[in-house]
C-alpha positions as CSV (number, residue, x, y, z in Angstrom):
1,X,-14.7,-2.0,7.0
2,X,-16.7,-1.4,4.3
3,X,-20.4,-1.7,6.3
4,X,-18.5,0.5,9.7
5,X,-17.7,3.0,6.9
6,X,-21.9,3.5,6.4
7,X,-22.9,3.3,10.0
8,X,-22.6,6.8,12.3
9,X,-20.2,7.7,14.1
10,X,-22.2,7.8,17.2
11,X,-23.8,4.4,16.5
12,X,-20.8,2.9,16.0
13,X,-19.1,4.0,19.1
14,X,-22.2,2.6,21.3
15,X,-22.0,-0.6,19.9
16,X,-20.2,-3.0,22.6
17,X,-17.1,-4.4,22.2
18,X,-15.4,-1.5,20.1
19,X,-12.6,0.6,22.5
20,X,-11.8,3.6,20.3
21,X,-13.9,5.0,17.8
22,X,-12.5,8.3,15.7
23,X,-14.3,10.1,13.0
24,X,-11.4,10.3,10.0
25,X,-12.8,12.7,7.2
26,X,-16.0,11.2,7.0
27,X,-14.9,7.6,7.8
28,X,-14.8,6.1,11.3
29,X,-11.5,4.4,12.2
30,X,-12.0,1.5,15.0
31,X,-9.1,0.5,17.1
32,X,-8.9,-2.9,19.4
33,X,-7.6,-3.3,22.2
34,X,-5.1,-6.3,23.4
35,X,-6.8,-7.2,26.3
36,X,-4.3,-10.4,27.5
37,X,-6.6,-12.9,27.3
38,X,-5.4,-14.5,24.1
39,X,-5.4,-18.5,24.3
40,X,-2.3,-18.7,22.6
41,X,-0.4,-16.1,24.8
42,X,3.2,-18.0,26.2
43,X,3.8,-15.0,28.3
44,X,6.8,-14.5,27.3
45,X,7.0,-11.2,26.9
46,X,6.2,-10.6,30.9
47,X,8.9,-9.0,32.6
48,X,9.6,-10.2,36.2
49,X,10.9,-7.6,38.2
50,X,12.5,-9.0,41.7
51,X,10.9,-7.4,44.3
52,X,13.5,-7.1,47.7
53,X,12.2,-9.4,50.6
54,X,9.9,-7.0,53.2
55,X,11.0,-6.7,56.7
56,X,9.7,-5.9,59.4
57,X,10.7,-2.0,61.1
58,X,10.9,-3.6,64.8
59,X,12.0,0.5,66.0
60,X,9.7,2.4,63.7
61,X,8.0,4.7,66.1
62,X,3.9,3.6,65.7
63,X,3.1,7.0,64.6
64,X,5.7,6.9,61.9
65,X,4.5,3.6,61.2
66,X,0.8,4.4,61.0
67,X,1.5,7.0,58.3
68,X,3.3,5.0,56.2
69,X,0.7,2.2,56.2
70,X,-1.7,4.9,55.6
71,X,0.5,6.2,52.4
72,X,0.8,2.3,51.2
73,X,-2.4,1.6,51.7
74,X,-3.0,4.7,49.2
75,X,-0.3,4.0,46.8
76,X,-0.9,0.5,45.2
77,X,-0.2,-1.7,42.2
78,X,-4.0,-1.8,41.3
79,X,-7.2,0.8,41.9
80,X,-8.9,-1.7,43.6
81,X,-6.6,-2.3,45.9
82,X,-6.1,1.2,46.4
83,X,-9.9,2.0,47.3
84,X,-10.1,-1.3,49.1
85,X,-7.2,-0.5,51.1
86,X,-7.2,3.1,51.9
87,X,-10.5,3.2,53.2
88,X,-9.7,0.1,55.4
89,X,-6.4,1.8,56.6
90,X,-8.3,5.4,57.2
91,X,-11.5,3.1,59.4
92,X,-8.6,0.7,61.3
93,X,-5.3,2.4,61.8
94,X,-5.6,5.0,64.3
95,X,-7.0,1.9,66.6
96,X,-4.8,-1.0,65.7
97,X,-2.2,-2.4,68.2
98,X,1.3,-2.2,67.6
99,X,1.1,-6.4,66.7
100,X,-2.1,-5.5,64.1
101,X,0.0,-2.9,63.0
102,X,3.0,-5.2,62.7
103,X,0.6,-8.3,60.7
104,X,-1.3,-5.0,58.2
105,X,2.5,-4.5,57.2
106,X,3.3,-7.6,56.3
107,X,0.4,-8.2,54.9
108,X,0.4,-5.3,52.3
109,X,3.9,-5.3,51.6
110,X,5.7,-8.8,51.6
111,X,3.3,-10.6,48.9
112,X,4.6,-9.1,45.6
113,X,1.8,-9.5,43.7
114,X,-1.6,-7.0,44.7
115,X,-4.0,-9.3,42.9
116,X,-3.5,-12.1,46.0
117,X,-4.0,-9.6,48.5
118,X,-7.6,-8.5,46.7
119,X,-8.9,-12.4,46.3
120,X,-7.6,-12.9,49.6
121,X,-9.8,-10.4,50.8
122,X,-12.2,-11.0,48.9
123,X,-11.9,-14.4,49.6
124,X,-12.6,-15.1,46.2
125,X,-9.2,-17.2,46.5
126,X,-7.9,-19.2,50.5
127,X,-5.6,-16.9,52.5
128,X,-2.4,-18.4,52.9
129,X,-1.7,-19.8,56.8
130,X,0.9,-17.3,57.4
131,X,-1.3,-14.6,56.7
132,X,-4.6,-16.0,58.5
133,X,-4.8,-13.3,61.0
134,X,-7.0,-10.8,62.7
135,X,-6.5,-8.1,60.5
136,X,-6.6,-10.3,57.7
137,X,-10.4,-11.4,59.1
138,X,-10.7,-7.5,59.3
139,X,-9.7,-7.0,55.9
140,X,-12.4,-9.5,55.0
141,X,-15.2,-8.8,56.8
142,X,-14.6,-5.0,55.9
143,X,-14.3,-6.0,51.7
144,X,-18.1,-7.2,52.4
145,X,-19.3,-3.9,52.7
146,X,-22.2,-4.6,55.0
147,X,-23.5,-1.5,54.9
148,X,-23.5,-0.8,51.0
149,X,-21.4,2.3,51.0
150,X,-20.2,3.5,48.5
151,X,-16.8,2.8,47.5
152,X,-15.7,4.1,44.7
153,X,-12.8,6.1,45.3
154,X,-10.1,7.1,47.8
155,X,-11.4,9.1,50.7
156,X,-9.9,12.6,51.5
157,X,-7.0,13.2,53.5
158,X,-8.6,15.8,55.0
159,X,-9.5,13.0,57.8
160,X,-6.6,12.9,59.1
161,X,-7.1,16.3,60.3
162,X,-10.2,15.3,62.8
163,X,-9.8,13.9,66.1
164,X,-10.1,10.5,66.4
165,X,-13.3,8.9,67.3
């Protein structure tokens, strides 16, 4: 600490590797991060949290079901998944079948963790057989980005306003 105490504040905090830098009268506190990629992690201080089994809403009216999809396609475990997803959800839904509707559901909602839906779609890991679908060849070919949009946030709701195309 005794060469961070001489460097400036503002050099300090541009050098990589640091996450929080504070001037404290005249001194410059660092603080690390845990990051969880220690070698010697056992893990067990991960909490598992049982997740109820999905099933599928057979009577759920498709406009009911469309907005909920939309809504949990918003609302993920991860921000990735939450761009990823919405802006699929906002492109496909309005023109998905009541069966693509049906396979997008399970999709999202019956694997409990979100990371396996990402490398799934970004095929970055194989897609299970029971979820090798259309929509899950949608998902994939839309995670390509083919156009190089930009995609770095949700969009507006304010779509769901317009009339559909």
């Amino acid at each position: 600490t005794g060469l961070l105490a001489l460097l400036p504040t503002s050099r300090l905090c541009s050098l990589s590797g640091w996450a929080l830098c504070r001037p404290v009268s005249g001194h410059v506190s660092v603080q690390r991060g845990y990051r969880g990629d220690s070698p010697t992690d056992s893990g067990k201080d991960v909490l598992e949290i049982p997740l109820p089994p999905w099933q599928e809403r057979p009577d759920e009216p498709l406009e009911t079901k469309r907005a909920r999809l939309l809504y949990e396609s918003r609302k993920r475990g991860m921000l990735e998944n939450c761009i990823l997803l919405s802006l699929f959800a906002k492109e496909n839904l309005s023109r998905m079948s009541e069966r693509q509707l049906n396979l997008y559901d399970r999709l999202i909602n019956e694997p409990s963790n979100d990371w396996d839906i990402y490398y799934w779609a970004t095929e970055a890991k194989p897609t299970p057989a029971v979820f090798e679908n259309d929509v899950m060849a949608m998902l994939r070919e839309f995670a390509k980005n083919k156009n190089r949009e930009q995609r770095l946030r949700q969009p507006d709701l304010e779509y769901l306003f317009e009339s559909p195309r």
